[in-house]
C-alpha positions in Angstrom: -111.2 -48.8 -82.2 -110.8 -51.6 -79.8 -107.1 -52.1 -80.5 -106.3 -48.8 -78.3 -104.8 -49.4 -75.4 -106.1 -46.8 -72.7 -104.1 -46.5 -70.0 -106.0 -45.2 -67.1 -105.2 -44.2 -63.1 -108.4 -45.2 -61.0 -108.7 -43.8 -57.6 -108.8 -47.2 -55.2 -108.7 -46.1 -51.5 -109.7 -42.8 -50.3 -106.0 -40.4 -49.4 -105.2 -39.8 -45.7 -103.1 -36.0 -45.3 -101.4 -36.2 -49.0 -102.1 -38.7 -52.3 -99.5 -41.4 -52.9 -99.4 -43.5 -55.8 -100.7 -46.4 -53.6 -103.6 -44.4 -53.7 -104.5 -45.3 -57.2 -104.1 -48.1 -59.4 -102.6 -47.9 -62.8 -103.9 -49.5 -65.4 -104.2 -50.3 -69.4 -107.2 -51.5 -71.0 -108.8 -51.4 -74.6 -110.2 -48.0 -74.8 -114.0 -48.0 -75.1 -116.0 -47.0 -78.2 -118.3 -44.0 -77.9 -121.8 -44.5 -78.2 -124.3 -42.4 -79.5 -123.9 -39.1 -79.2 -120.6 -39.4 -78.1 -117.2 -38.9 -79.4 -113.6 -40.6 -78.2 -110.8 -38.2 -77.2 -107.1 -38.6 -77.6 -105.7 -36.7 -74.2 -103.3 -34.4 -75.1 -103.1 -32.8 -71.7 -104.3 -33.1 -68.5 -104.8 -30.2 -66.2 -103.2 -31.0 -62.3 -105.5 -28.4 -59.8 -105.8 -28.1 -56.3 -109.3 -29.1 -56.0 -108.6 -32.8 -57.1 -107.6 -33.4 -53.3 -111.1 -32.6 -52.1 -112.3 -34.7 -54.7 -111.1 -38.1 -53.3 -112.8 -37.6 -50.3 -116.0 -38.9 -49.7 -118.4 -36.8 -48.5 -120.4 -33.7 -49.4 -119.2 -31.1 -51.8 -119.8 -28.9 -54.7 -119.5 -32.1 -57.0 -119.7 -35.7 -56.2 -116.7 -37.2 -54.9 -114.8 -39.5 -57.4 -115.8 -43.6 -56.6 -113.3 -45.9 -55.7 -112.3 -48.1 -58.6 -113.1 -45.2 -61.4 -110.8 -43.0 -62.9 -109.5 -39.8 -61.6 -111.0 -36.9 -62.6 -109.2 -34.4 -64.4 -109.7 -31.6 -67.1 -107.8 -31.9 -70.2 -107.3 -31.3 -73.5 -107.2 -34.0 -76.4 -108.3 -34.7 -80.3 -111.3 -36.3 -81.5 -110.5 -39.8 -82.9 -114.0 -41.2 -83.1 -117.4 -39.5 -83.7 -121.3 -40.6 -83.2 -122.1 -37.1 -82.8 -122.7 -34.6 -85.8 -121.7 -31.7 -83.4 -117.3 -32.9 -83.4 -115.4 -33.8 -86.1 -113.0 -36.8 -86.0 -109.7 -34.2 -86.2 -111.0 -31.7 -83.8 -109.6 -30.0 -80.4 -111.4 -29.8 -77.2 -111.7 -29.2 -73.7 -113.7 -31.2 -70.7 -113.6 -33.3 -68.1 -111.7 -36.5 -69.9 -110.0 -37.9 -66.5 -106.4 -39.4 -66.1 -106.2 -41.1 -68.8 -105.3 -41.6 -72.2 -108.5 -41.8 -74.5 -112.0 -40.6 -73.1 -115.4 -41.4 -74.3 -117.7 -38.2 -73.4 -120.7 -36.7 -74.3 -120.3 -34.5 -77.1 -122.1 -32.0 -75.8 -119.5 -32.1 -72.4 -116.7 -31.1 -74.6 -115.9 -27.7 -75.8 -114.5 -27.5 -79.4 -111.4 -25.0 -79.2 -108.4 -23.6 -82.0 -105.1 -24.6 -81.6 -103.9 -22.0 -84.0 -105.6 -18.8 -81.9 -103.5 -20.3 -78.6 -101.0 -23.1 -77.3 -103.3 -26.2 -76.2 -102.5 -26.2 -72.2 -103.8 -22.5 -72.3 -107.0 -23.6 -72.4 -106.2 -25.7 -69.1 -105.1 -22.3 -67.7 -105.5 -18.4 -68.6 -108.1 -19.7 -71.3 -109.7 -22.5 -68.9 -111.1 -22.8 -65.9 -108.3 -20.8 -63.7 -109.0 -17.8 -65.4 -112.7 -18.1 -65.4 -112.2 -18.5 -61.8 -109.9 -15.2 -61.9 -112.0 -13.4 -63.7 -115.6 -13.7 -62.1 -114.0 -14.3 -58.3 -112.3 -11.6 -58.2 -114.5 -8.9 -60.9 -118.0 -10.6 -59.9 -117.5 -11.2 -55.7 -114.9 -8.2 -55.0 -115.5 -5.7 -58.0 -112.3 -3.4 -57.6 -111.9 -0.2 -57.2 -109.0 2.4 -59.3 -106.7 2.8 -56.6 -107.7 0.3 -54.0 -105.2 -2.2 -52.6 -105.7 -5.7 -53.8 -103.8 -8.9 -52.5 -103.8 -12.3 -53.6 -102.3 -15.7 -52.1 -101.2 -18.3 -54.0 -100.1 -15.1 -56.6 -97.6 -17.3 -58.6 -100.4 -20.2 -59.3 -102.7 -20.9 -62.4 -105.3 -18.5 -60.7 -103.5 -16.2 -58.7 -101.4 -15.0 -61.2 -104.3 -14.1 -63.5 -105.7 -12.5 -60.6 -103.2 -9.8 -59.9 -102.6 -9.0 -63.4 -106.6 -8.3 -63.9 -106.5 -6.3 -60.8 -103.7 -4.4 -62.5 -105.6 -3.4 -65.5 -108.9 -2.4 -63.5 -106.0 -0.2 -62.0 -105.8 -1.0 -58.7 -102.5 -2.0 -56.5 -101.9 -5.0 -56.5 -99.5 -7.2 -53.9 -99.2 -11.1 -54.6 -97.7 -13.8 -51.6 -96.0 -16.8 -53.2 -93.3 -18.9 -52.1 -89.9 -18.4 -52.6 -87.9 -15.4 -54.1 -88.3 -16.5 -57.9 -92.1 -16.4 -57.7 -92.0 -13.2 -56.2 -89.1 -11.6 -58.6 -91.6 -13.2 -62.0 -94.5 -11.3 -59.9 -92.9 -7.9 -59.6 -90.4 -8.4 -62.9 -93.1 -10.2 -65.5 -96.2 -9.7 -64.2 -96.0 -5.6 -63.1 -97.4 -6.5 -59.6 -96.0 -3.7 -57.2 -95.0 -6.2 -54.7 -94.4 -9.5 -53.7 -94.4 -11.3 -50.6 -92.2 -14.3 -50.3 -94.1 -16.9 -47.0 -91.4 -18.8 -47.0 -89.0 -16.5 -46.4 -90.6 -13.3 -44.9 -92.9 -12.3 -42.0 -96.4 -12.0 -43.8 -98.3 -9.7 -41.4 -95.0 -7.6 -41.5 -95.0 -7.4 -45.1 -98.7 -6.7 -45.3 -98.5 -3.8 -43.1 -95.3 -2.6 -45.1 -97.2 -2.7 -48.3 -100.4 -2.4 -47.4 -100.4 0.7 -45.2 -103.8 1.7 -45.7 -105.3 -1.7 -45.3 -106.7 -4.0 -47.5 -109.5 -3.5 -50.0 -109.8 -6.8 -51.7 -108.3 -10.0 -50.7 -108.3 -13.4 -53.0 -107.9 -15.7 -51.0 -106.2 -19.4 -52.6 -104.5 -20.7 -49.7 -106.4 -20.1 -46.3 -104.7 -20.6 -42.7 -102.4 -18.1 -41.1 -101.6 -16.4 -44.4 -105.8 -15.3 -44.5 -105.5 -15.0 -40.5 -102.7 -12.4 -41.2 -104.7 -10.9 -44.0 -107.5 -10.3 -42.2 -106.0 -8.4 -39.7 -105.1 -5.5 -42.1 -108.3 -5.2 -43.8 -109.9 -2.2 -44.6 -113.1 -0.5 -44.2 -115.8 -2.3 -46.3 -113.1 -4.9 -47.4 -114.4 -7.6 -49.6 -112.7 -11.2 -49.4 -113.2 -14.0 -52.2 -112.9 -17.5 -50.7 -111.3 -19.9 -53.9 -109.4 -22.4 -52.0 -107.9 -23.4 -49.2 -104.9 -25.0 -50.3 -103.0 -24.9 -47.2 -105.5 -26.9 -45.5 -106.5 -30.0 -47.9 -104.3 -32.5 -46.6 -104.7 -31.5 -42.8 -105.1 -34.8 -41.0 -106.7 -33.3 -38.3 -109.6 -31.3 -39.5 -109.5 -28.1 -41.4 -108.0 -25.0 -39.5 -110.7 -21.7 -40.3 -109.5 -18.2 -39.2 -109.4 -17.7 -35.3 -109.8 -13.4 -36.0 -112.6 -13.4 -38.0 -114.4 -11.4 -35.7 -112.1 -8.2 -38.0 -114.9 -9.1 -40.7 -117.4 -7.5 -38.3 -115.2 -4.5 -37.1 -115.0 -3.9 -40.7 -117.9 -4.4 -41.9 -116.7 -6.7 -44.4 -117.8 -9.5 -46.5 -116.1 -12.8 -46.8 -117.7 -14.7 -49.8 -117.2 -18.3 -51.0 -117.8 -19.0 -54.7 -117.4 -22.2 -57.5 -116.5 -21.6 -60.6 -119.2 -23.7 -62.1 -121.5 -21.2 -60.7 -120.5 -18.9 -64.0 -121.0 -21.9 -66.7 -123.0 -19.6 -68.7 -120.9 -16.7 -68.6 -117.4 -18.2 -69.4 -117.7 -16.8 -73.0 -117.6 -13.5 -71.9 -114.4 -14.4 -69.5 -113.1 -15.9 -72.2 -113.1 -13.2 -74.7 -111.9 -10.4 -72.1 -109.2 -12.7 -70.8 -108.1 -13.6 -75.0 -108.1 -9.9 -75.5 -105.9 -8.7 -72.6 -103.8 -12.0 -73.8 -103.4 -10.6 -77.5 -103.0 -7.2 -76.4 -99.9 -8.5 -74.3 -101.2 -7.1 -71.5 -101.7 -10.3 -69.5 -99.3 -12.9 -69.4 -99.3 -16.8 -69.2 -96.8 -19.4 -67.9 -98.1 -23.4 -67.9 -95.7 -25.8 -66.1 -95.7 -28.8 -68.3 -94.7 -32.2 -67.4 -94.1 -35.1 -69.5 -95.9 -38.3 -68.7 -98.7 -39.8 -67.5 -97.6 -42.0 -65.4 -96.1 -39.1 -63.3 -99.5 -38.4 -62.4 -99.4 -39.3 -58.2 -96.3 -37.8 -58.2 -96.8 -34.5 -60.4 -99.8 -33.9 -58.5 -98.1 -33.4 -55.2 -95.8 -30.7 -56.9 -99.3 -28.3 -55.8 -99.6 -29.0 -52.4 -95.5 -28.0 -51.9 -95.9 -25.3 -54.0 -93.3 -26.5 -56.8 -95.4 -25.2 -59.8 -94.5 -22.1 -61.4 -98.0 -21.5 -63.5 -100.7 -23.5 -64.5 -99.5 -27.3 -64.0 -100.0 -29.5 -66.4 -99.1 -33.2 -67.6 -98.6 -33.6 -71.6 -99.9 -37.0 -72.2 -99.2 -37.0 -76.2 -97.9 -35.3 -78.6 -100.2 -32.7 -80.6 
């Protein structure tokens, strides 16, 4: 098994403001041979999310930063090539943590045997994977919507938000989504049935908000922080409930993270603001995932992945996030299926 070259990108100095290549080194070695219990992955896919940022840093935080000189972690998809674990076949699909690389010896029990004939592999890096866990329970489990209330959504275009707004849709409630540019917001309103769209880049966000949100809001996701939550939180609602998923706007602030100068409308209010990890739900995801499948074979929730090839891209692919260049659930193909 030795004769497989692995190559690998292993996080070597720890990223000031945004990640550049020098960041990481790039390597090829002979990929390792699973021990017991353990099973060797072909990568398939890897899964780019806005999270990876935080996880450079050292210092505390939901999981243990990534040491210098390992590889990067990263979700991803891949095929069993090697087996010491009765649990996986050599042949079969799954999903885990495999890192930035080509081949990854895991735990069996780590990876999640899946069925590439039920759905298209990076779906389970997106609608079917962690994003839309974290849809599902962030928004149904911290805000549980209302028919009829007013639900918005930052970040609406993204692997998350986009899953978001179409659940809130179903649970019938209105739903606006801010993304950037007019192409995001035209697939929002046009594919995904939102009734509006907010474009940041291009419009006055607490003008839009009051346009579309006359009532106030109910229910706010919140994937991007900053002035965009500032402006949202100065249109709330009576009894509005905020989930906190990400603060994409701030993770490669220099100077310290930037938290909402008017949060004192969370008291006038009375509403809760509520920060959550996905993780949190491990033991639920089956449920998430059969609700989400269902609306997804029902046709009415949609998916979009943006896949690109390489993966030696990867320092430059991951940036695409933090300028907001992904339409969908980014992801790098690695190999072909």
């Amino acid at each position: 098994m030795t004769s497989l070259q692995n190559r690998q990108f292993k996080l070597i100095a720890r990223p000031v403001g945004m990640a550049k290549r020098s960041d990481f080194e790039f390597t090829t070695t002979p990929a390792a041979e699973p021990g017991a219990g353990e099973v060797l992955v072909k990568v398939l896919y890897i899964s780019l999310d806005p999270a990876m940022r935080g996880w450079m840093n050292e210092g505390k935080s939901y999981v243990p930063p990534v040491k210098l000189g390992e590889v990067m972690r990263a979700g991803g998809v891949g095929r069993v090539v090697a087996s010491n674990d009765p649990s996986l076949a050599v042949g079969d699909h799954v999903v885990g943590i495999t890192g930035v690389q080509d081949y990854a010896a895991a735990k069996a029990g780590a990876m999640t045997r899946i069925e590439p004939k039920l759905a298209p592999l990076p779906r389970y890096l997106g609608a079917l994977g962690m994003p839309g866990m974290t849809a599902y329970f962030g928004l149904l489990d911290i805000c549980d919507p209302k028919p009829g209330e007013t639900v918005v959504v930052s970040g609406a275009a993204g692997a998350v938000g986009a899953v978001v707004g179409q659940i809130a849709k179903i649970k019938g409630c209105q739903v606006v989504g801010i993304a950037g540019g007019p192409d995001k917001c035209r697939y929002l309103t046009d594919e995904l049935k939102f009734d509006a769209a907010i474009d940041y880049k291009n419009q006055n966000v607490s003008e839009q908000l009051k346009l579309h949100c006359p009532k106030g809001v109910n229910v706010y996701f919140d994937n991007v922080g900053g002035e965009i939550l500032e402006a949202v939180l100065a249109q709330l609602a009576m009894k509005a409930r905020i989930s906190l998923c990400g603060a994409i706007s701030q993770y490669n602030n220099i100077e310290g993270i930037k938290g909402p100068r008017n949060y004192l409308s969370l008291l006038i209010n009375r509403a809760r603001m509520e920060g959550f990890i996905v993780f949190d739900y491990a033991a639920r995801y089956p449920e998430g995932a059969r609700a989400i499948a269902g609306w997804l074979a029902d046709g009415i929730l949609k998916a979009r992945e943006d896949i690109v090839d390489g993966l030696e891209t990867f320092p430059e692919t991951l940036l695409k996030l933090y300028h907001g260049e992904n339409f969908g659930k980014l992801v790098i193909k690695v190999a072909d299926a």
